[in-house]
ROSE-775180 format. One record per residue (C-alpha): x, y, z. Coordinates in steps of 0.001 Angstrom, whole numbers, padded with zeros to 6 digits, m for minus. Layout:
% residues N
X	Y	Z .
...
***
This chain:
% residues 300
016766	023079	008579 .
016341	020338	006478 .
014382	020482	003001 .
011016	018823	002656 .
011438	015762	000373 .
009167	015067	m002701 .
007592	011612	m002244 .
005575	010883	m005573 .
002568	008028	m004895 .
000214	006514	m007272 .
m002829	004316	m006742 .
m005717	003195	m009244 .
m007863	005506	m006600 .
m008459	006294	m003237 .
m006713	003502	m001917 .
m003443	005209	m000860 .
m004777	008264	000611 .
m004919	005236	003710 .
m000726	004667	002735 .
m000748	008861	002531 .
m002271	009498	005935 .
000029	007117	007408 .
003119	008771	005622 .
001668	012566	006297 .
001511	012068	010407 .
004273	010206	011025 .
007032	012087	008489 .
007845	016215	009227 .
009758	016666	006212 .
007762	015273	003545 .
005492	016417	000679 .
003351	014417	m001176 .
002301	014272	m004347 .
m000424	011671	m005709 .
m001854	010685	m008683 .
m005392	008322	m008377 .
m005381	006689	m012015 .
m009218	006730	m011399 .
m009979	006862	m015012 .
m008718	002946	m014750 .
m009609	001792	m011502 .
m009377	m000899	m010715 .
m006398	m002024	m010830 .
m007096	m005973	m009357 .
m008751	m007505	m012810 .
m005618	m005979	m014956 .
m002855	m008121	m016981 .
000900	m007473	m016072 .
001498	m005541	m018732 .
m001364	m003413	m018409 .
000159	m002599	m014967 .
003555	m002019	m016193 .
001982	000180	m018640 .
000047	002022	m016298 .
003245	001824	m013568 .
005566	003175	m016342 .
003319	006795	m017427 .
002301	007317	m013079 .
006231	007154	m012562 .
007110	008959	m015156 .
004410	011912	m014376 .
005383	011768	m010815 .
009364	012386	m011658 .
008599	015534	m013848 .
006389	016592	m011006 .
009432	016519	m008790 .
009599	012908	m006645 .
012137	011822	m005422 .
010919	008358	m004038 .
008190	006680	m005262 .
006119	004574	m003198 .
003606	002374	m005051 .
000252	002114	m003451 .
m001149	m000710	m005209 .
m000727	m004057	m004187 .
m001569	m005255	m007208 .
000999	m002841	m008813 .
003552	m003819	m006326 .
002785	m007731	m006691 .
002921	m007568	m010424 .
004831	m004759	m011904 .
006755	m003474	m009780 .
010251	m005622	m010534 .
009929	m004326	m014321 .
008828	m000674	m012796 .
012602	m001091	m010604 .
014908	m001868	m013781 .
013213	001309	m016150 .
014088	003983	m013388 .
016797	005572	m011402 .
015044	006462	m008637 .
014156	004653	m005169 .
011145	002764	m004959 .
008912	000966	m002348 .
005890	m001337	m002556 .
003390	m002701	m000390 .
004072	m006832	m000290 .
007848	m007010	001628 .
006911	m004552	004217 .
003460	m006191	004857 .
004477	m010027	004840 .
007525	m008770	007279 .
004665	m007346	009524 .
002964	m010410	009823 .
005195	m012493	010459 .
006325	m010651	013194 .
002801	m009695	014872 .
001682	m013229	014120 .
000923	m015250	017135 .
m000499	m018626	015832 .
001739	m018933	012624 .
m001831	m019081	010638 .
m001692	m015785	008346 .
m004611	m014888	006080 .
m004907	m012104	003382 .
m007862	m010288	001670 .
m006789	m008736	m002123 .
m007088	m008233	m005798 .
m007786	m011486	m007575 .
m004756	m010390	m009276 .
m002820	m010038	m006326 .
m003929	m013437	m004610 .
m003117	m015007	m008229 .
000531	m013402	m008228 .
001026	m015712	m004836 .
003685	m012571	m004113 .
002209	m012622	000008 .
003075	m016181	000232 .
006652	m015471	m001468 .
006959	m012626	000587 .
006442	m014311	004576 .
008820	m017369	003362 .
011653	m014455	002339 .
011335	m012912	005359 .
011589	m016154	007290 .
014699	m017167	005593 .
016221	m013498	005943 .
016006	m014367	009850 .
012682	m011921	010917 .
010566	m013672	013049 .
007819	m013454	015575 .
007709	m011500	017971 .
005645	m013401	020337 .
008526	m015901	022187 .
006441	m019422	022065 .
005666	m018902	018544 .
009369	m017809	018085 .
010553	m021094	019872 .
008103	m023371	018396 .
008835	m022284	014867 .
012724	m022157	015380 .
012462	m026262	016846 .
010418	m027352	013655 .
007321	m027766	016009 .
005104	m024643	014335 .
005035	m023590	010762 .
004817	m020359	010035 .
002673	m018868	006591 .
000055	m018093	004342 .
m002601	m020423	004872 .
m005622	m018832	003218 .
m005900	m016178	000682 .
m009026	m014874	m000026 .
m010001	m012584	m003116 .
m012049	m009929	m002561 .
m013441	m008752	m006362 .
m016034	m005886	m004650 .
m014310	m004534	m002189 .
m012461	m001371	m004335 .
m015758	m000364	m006147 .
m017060	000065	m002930 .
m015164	001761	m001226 .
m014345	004088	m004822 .
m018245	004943	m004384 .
m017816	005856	m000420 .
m020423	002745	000767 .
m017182	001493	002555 .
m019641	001836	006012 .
m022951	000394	004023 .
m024423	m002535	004737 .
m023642	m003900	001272 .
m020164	m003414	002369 .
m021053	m005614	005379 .
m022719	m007902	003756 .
m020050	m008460	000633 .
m017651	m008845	003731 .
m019122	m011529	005664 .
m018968	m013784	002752 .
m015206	m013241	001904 .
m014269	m013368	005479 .
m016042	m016523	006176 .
m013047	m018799	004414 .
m010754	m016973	007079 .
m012402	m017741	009662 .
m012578	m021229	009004 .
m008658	m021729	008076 .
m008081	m020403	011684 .
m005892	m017434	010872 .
m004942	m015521	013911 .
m002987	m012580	011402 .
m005094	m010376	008528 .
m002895	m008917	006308 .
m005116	m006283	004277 .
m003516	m006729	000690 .
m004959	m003878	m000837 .
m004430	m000083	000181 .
m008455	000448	m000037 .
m009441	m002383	002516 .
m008451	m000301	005371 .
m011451	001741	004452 .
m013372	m001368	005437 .
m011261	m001714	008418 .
m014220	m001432	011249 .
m016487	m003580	009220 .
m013603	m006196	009353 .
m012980	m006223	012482 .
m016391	m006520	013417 .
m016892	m009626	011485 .
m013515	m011417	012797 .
m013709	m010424	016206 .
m010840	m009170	018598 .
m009197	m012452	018479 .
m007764	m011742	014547 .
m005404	m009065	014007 .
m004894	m007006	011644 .
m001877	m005781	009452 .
m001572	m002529	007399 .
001059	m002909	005307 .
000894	001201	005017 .
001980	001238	008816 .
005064	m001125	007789 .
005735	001010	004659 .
006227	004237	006855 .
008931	002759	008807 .
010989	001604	005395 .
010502	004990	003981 .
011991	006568	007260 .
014875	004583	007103 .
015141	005060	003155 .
014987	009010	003696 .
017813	008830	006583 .
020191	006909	004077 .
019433	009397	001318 .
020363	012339	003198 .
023548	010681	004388 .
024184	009755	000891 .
024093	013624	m000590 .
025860	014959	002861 .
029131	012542	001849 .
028702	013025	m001804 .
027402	009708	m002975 .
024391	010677	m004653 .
023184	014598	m005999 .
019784	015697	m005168 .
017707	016403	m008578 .
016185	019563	m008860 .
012639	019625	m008139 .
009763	021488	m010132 .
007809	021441	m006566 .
010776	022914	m004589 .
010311	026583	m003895 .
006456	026621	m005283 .
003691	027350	m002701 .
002053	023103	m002402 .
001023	022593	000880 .
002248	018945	002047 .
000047	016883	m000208 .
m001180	017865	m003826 .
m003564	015521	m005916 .
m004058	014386	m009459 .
m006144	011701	m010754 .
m007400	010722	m014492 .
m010908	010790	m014087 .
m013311	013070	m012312 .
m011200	015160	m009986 .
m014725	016255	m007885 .
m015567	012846	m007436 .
m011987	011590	m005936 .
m012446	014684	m003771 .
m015759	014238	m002344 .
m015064	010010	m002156 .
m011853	011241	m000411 .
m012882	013650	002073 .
m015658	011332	003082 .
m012854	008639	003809 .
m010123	010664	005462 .
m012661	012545	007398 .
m010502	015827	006471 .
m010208	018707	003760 .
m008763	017581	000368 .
m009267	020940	m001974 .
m007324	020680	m004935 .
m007651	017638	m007187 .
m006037	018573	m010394 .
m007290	016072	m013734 .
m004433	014645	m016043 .
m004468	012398	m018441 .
m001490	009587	m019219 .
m000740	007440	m022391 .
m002067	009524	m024925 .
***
């Protein structure tokens, strides 16, 4: 039977318990352990090296608390900080921005992608980067005419609009994700989308799919839209096949863990602010029991 890998996670909040759902009932053999830096949220008006900072003691706490991959829920972490966050540690890392902008350009049926973030992660362009790399490393749409079009020089394919969306995380860190302040916040972001004519929504921060039904709502059926968590899944997957075939031939030696062998059920939670309020924010989100929130405090 095979062991349970350690998957250490770190958000500015609440935001990846949507990337932890996704990770929790798709993957068997994974725990999770995930630290909310709530005391700091949020995370979308911060300076790159604020978010290195911030990367550097989450990664760190998450090592000593026995990860073995660590998947960084923040776009604007992951837009920002996480090239620096790659070169300080040995360990195996994803981010949000690759696996999203490789969604949308395959689900994308008009060639006219949109995105909703941080300010700091529409500033970082990293979206826009990220569609063009995947273009040029040959993924491409899966609908056939757009496939065609784009392949003949007839259709462009990219990031035509990018809108930032400032409100969005405090609202959804004080559970009105479903209020009609939420709704009404929305309908002025979403109305620059709707004019550009995008036909793809990627939602560029792990909170917005919170705001999911309001969004949809607003854009109608004809706009689709991408979770980069859902893309993120099938990367780690693939990531946690190669690593076991890496320690079955000897390649790599699996560190010891200070989780393995103690009694955590599949996901265990520390933030740095109030661990009652992540818990009763989070429950109301997930729609399911988180119990133990445990407080710790980084950089000091």
């Amino acid at each position: 039977m095979k062991r349970q890998r350690v998957i250490g996670m770190f958000d500015s909040g609440v935001g990846g318990l949507t990337v932890m759902k996704e990770i929790l009932d798709r993957l068997m053999d994974v725990r999770i352990v995930y630290f909310g830096d709530t005391a700091r949220v949020p995370y979308g008006n911060r300076s790159r090296e604020e978010l290195i900072r911030f990367g550097e003691e989450s990664i760190a706490f998450l090592i000593a608390q026995g990860a073995e991959v660590i998947v960084v829920a923040c776009n604007s972490s992951s837009a920002t900080a996480l090239p620096f966050l790659r070169e300080q540690f040995d360990i195996p890392m994803l981010g949000m921005i690759e696996p999203g902008a490789r969604l949308a350009v395959k689900k994308t049926i008009a060639g006219r992608i949109g995105l909703i973030a941080t300010e700091t992660t529409v500033r970082s362009k990293a979206y826009a980067s990220g569609v063009s790399r995947a273009l040029a490393k040959g993924i491409l749409p899966e609908d056939l005419v757009l496939r065609k079009a784009w392949q003949q020089g007839e259709q462009d394919i990219a990031l035509v609009k990018a809108q930032g969306c400032p409100l969005f995380v405090p609202l959804v860190e004080a559970g009105l994700a479903n209020s009609a302040q939420a709704r009404g916040i929305a309908q002025t972001y979403l109305k620059p989308l709707k004019e550009a004519g995008v036909d793809a929504l990627i939602l560029g921060c792990t909170h917005y799919p919170f705001l999911e039904p309001v969004i949809r709502e607003l854009l109608g059926e004809d706009v689709l839209i991408i979770d980069p968590a859902r893309a993120v899944v099938k990367e780690l997957e693939i990531l946690l096949q190669h690593m076991e075939e890496w320690e079955q031939s000897g390649l790599i030696v699996s560190p010891a863990s200070s989780v393995v062998g103690k009694n955590y059920s599949r996901s265990h939670y520390f933030v740095s602010g109030d661990p009652g309020l992540f818990r009763d924010v989070g429950n109301t989100l997930l729609q399911e029991p988180i119990d133990l929130v445990e407080q710790v405090i980084l950089g000091e």
